[in-house]
C-alpha positions in Angstrom: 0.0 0.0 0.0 3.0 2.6 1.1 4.2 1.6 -2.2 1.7 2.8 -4.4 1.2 5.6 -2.5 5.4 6.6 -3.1 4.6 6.3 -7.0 1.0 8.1 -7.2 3.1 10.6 -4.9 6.0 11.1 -7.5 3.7 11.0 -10.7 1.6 13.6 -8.9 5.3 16.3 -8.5 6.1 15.2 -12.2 2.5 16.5 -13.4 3.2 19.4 -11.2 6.9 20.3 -12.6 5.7 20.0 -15.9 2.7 21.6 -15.2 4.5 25.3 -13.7 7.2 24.9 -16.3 5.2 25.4 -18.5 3.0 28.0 -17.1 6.9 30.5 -16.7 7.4 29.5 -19.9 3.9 30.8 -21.3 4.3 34.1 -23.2 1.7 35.7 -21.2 3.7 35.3 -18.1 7.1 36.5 -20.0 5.0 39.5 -21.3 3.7 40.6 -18.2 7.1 39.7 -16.5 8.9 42.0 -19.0 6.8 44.9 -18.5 6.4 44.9 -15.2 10.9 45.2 -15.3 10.0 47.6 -17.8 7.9 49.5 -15.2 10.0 49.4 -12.6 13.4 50.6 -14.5 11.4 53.7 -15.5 10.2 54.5 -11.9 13.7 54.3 -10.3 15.1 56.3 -13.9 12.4 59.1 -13.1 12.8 59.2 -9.2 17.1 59.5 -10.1 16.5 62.6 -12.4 13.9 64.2 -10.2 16.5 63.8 -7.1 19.5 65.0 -9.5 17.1 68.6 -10.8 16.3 69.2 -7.4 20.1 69.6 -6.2 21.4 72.4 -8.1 18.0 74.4 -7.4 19.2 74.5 -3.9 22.8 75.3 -4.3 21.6 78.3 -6.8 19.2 79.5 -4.1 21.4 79.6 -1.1 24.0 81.2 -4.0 21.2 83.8 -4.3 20.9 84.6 -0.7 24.2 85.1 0.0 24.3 87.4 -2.4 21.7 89.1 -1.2 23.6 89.4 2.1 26.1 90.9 0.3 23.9 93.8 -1.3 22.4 94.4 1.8 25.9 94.7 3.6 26.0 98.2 2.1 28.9 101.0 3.5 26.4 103.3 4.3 28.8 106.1 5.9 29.8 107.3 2.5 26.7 108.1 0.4 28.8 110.2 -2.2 27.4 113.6 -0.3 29.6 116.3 0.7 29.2 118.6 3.3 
């Protein structure tokens, strides 16, 4: 009886490897597969250029405050007036 059972056990993980080797192997699953990669590349590419764009916004800003500063730091005892 355990003997049968042993070969109705190792039929039964045959059907299944066949059976899920070819379902990865179906071009619907290698479509979708593909364009979910596809999907994902083009996320992480956007989300690296956004991060990049944003960096040298905030260097030219604090460039433009500080000279700002500067202007401000005017010599205000000499206004080109004579007395």
């Amino acid at each position: 009886m355990t003997i049968v059972n042993i070969g109705v056990f190792i039929m039964f993980t045959a059907e299944l490897r066949s059976i899920i080797f070819q379902v990865i192997t179906s071009w619907q699953v290698i479509v979708v597969t593909i364009a979910v990669l596809l999907y994902i590349f083009l996320i992480n590419y956007v989300m690296k250029a956004r991060r990049r764009r944003k960096k040298p916004t905030t260097e030219k800003k604090t460039k433009k405050s500080k000279t700002t500063v500067e202007d401000a730091e005017v010599d205000d005892s000499d206004l080109g007036l004579e007395e």
